[in-house]
Short mmCIF file of the C-alpha atoms (twelve columns), coordinates in Angstrom:
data_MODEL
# 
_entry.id   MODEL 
# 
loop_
_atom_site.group_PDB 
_atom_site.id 
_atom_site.type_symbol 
_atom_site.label_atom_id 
_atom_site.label_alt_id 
_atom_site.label_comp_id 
_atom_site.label_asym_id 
_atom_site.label_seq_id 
_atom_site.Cartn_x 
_atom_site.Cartn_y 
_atom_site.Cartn_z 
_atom_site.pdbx_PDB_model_num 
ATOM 1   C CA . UNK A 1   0.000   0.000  0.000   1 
ATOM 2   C CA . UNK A 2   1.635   3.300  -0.951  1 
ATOM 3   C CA . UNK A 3   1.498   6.052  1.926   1 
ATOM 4   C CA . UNK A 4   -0.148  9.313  1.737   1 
ATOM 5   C CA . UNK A 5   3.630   11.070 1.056   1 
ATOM 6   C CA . UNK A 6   4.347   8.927  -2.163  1 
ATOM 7   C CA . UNK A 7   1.750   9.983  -4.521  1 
ATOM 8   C CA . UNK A 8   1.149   13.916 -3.430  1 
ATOM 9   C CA . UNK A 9   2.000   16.386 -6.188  1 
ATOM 10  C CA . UNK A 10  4.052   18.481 -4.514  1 
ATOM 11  C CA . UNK A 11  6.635   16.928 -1.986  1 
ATOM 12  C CA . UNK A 12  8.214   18.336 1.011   1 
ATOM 13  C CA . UNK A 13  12.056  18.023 1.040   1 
ATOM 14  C CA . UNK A 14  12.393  15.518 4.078   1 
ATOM 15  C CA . UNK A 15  10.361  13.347 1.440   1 
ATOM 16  C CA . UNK A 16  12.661  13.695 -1.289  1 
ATOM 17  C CA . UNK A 17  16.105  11.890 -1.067  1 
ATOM 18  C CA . UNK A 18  19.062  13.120 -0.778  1 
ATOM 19  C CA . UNK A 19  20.009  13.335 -4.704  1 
ATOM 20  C CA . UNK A 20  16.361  15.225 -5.542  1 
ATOM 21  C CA . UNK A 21  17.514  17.190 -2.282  1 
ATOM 22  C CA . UNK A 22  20.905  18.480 -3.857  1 
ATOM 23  C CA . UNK A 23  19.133  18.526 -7.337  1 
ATOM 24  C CA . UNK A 24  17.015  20.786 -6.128  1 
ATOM 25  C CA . UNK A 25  19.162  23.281 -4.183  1 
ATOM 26  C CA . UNK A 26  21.713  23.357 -6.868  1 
ATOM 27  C CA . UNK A 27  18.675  24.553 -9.528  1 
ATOM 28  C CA . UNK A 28  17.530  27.288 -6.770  1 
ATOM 29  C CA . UNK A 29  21.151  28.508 -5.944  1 
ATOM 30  C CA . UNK A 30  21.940  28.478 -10.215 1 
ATOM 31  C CA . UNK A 31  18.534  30.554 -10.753 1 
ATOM 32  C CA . UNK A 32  19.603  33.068 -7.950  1 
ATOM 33  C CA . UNK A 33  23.597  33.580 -9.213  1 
ATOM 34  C CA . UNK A 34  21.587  33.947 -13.246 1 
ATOM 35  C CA . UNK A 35  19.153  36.645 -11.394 1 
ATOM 36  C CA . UNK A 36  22.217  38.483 -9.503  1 
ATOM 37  C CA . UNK A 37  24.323  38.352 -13.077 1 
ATOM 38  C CA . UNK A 38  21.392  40.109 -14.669 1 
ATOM 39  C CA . UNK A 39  21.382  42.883 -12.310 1 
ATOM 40  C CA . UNK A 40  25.330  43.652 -12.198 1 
ATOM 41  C CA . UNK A 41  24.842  46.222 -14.773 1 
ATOM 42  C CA . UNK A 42  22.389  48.195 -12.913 1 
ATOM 43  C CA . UNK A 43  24.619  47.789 -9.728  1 
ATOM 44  C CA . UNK A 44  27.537  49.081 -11.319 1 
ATOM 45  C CA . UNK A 45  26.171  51.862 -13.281 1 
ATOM 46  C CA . UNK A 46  24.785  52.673 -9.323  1 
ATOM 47  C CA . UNK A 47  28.578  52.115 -7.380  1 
ATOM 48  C CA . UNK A 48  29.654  54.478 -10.376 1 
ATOM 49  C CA . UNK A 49  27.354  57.150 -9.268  1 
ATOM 50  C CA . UNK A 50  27.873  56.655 -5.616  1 
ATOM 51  C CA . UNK A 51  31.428  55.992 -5.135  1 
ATOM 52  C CA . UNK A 52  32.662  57.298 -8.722  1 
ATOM 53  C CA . UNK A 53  34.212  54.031 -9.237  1 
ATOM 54  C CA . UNK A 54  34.224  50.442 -10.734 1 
ATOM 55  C CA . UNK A 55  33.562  48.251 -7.968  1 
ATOM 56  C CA . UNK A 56  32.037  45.678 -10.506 1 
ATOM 57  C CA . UNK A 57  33.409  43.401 -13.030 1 
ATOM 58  C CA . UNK A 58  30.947  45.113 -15.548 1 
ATOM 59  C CA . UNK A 59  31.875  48.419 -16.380 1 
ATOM 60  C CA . UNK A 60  30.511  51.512 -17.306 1 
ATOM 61  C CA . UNK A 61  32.335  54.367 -18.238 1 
ATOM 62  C CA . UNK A 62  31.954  57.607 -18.147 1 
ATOM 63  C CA . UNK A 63  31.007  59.313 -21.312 1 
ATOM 64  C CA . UNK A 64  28.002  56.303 -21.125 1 
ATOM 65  C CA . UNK A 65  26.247  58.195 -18.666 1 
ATOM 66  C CA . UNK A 66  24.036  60.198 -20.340 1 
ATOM 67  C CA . UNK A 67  22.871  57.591 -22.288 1 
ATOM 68  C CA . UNK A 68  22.455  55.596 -19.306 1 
ATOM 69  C CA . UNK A 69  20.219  58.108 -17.771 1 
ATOM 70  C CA . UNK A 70  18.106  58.716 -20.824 1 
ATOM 71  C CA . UNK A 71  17.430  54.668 -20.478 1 
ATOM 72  C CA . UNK A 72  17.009  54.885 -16.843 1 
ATOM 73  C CA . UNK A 73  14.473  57.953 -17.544 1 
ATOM 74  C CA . UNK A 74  12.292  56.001 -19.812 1 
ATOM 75  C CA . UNK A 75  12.314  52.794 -17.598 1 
ATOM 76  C CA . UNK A 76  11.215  54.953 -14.552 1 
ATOM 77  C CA . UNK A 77  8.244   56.795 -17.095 1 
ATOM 78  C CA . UNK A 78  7.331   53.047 -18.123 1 
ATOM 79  C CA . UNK A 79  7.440   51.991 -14.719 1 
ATOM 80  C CA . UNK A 80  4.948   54.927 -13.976 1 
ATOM 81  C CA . UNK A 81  2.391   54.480 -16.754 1 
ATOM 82  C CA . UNK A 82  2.205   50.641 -16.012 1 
ATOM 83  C CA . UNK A 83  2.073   51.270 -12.322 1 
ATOM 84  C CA . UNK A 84  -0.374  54.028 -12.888 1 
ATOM 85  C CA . UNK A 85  -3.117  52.435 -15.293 1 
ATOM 86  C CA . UNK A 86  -3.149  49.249 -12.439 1 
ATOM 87  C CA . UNK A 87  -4.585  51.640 -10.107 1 
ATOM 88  C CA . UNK A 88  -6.713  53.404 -12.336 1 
ATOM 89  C CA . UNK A 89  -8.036  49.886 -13.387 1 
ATOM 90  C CA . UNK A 90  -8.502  49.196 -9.410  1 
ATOM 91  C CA . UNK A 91  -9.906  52.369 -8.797  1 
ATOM 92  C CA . UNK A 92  -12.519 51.772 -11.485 1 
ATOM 93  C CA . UNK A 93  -13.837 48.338 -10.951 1 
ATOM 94  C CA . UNK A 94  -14.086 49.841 -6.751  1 
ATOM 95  C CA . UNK A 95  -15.788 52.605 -7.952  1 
ATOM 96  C CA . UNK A 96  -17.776 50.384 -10.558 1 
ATOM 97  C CA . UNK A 97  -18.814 48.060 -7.755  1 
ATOM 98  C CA . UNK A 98  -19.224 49.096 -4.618  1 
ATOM 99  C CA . UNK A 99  -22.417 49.757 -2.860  1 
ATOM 100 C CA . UNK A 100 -24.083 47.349 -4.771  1 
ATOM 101 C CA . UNK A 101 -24.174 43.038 -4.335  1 
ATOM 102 C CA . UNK A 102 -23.379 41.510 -7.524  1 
ATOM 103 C CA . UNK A 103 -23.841 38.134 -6.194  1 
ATOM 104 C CA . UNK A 104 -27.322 36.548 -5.701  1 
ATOM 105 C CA . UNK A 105 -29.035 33.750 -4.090  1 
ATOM 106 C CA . UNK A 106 -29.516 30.197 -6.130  1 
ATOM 107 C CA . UNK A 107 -32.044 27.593 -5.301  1 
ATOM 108 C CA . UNK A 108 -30.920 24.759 -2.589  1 
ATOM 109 C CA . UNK A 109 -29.691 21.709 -3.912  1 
ATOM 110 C CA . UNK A 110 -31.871 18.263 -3.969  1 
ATOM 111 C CA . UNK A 111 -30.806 15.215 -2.498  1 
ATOM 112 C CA . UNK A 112 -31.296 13.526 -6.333  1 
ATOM 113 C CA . UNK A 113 -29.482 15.853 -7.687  1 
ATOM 114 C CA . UNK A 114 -26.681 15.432 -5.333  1 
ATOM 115 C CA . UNK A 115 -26.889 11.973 -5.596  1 
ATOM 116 C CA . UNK A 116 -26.238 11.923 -9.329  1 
ATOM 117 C CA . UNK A 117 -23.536 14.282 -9.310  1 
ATOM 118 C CA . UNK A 118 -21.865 11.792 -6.739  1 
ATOM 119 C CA . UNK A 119 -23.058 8.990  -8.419  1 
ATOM 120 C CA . UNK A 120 -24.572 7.664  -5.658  1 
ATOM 121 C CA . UNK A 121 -28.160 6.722  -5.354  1 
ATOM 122 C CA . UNK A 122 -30.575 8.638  -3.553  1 
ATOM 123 C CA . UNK A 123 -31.592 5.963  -0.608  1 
ATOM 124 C CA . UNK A 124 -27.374 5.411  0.144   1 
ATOM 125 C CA . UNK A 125 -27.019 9.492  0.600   1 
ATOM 126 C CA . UNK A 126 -29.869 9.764  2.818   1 
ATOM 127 C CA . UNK A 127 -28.760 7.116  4.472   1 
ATOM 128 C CA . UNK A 128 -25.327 8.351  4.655   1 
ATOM 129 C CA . UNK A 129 -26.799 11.444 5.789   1 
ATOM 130 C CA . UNK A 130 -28.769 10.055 8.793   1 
ATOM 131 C CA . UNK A 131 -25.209 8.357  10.281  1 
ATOM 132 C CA . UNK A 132 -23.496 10.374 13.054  1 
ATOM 133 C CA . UNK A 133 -20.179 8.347  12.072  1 
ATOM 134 C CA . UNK A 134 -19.592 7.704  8.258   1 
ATOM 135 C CA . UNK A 135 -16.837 6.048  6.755   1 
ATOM 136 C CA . UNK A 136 -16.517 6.611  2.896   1 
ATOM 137 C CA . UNK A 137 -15.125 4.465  0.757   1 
ATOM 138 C CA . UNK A 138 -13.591 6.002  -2.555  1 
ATOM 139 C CA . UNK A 139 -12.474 4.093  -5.946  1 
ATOM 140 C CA . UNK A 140 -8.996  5.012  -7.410  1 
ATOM 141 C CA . UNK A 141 -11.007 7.830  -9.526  1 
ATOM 142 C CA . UNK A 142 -11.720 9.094  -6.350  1 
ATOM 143 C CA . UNK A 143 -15.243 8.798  -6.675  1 
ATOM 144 C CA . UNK A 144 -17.179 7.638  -3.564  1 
ATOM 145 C CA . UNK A 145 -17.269 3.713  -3.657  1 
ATOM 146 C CA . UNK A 146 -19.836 3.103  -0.745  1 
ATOM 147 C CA . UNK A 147 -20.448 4.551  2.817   1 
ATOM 148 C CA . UNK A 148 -20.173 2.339  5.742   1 
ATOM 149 C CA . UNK A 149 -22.654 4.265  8.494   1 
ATOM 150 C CA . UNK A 150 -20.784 2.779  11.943  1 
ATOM 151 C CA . UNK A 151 -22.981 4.703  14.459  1 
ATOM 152 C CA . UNK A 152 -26.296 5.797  12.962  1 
ATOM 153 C CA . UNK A 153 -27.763 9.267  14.765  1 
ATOM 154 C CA . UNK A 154 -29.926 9.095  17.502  1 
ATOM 155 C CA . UNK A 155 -34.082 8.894  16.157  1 
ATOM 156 C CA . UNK A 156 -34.796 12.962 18.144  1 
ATOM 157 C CA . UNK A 157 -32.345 14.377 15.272  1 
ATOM 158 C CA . UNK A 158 -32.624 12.109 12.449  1 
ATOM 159 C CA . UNK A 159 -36.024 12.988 12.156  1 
ATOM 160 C CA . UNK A 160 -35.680 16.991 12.202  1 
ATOM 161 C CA . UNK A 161 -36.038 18.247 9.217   1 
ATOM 162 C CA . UNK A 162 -32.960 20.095 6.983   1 
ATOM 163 C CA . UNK A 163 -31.979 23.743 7.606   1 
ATOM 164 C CA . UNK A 164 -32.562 25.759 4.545   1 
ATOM 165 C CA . UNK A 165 -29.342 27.492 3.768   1 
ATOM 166 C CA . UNK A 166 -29.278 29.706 1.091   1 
ATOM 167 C CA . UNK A 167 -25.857 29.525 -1.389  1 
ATOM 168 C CA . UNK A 168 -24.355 32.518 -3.035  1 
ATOM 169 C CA . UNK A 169 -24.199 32.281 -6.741  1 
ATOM 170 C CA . UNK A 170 -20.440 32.422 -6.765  1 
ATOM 171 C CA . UNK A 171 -20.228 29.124 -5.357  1 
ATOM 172 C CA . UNK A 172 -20.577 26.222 -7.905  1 
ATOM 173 C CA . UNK A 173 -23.285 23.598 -7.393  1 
ATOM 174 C CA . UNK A 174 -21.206 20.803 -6.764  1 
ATOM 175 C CA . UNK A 175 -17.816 19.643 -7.238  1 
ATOM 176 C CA . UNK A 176 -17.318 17.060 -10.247 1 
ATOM 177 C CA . UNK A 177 -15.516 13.845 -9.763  1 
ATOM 178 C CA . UNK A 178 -12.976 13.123 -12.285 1 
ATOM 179 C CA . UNK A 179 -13.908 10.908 -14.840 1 
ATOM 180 C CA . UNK A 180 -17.373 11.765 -14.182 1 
ATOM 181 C CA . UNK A 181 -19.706 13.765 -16.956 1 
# 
């Protein structure tokens, strides 16, 4: 039987040997030295403004400077416009919305048509819901299988009859199993 660990999608290092371990620090400290290397341009055009001197292997020189600044200049205005429509576009959709409740309220659910979204007839869902303790039992789909109802609830509650709770429309009706139509 494989455990719980072995077949999640994403795995947590003390799960991982030690070669996927070293695999995987290598790749993050390789994408951190490629991230640092594509800054060293902008650090050394900065310790030549500062200091007034290479500190870098990359160097700038001098009579670049202007040039440099003009480029700076338009990546700060680009920087601005971008940065400027995003909160113009959040600004609008507040304005655009608020006040007002754009979700509404959708009819309850039935027990049959939960049941054949499970794929489970009607009689084994009530049934499943009348059990204070239910074990379910899913296929390797993982689509329910069968309940087992191990302690059923006492006859005062099963008999009450079911809260009506109303669902916003935001929420979907039901979640679908895979392979399942």
């Amino acid at each position: 039987m494989k455990k719980l660990a072995d077949v999640l999608i994403i795995r947590a290092a003390h799960n991982m040997s030690w070669v996927q371990r070293l695999v995987s620090r290598l790749l993050t400290m390789l994408w951190w030295l490629l991230w640092v290397y594509l800054w060293l341009p902008a650090l050394a055009f900065v310790s030549l403004l500062i200091w007034g001197e290479q500190l870098l292997p990359i160097t700038v020189q001098i009579d670049q400077l202007p040039g440099h600044l003009v480029v700076l200049g338009r990546y700060a205005l680009l920087v601005c416009l971008f940065g400027g429509g995003l909160v113009l576009w959040s600004r609008i959709n507040y304005w655009r919305f608020s006040g007002e409740e754009q979700r509404g309220e959708i009819d309850n659910v039935t027990l049959e048509d939960m049941a054949a979204d499970l794929g489970l007839s009607p009689q084994l869902l009530r049934m499943g819901q009348a059990g204070k303790v239910v074990v379910v039992h899913h296929n390797p789909e993982g689509g329910i299988h069968h309940l087992d109802i191990l302690l059923p609830l006492p006859a005062s509650t099963a008999a009450l009859p079911e809260p009506v709770v109303a669902m916003p429309a935001s929420l979907p009706l039901s979640v679908r199993q895979p392979g399942k139509t």
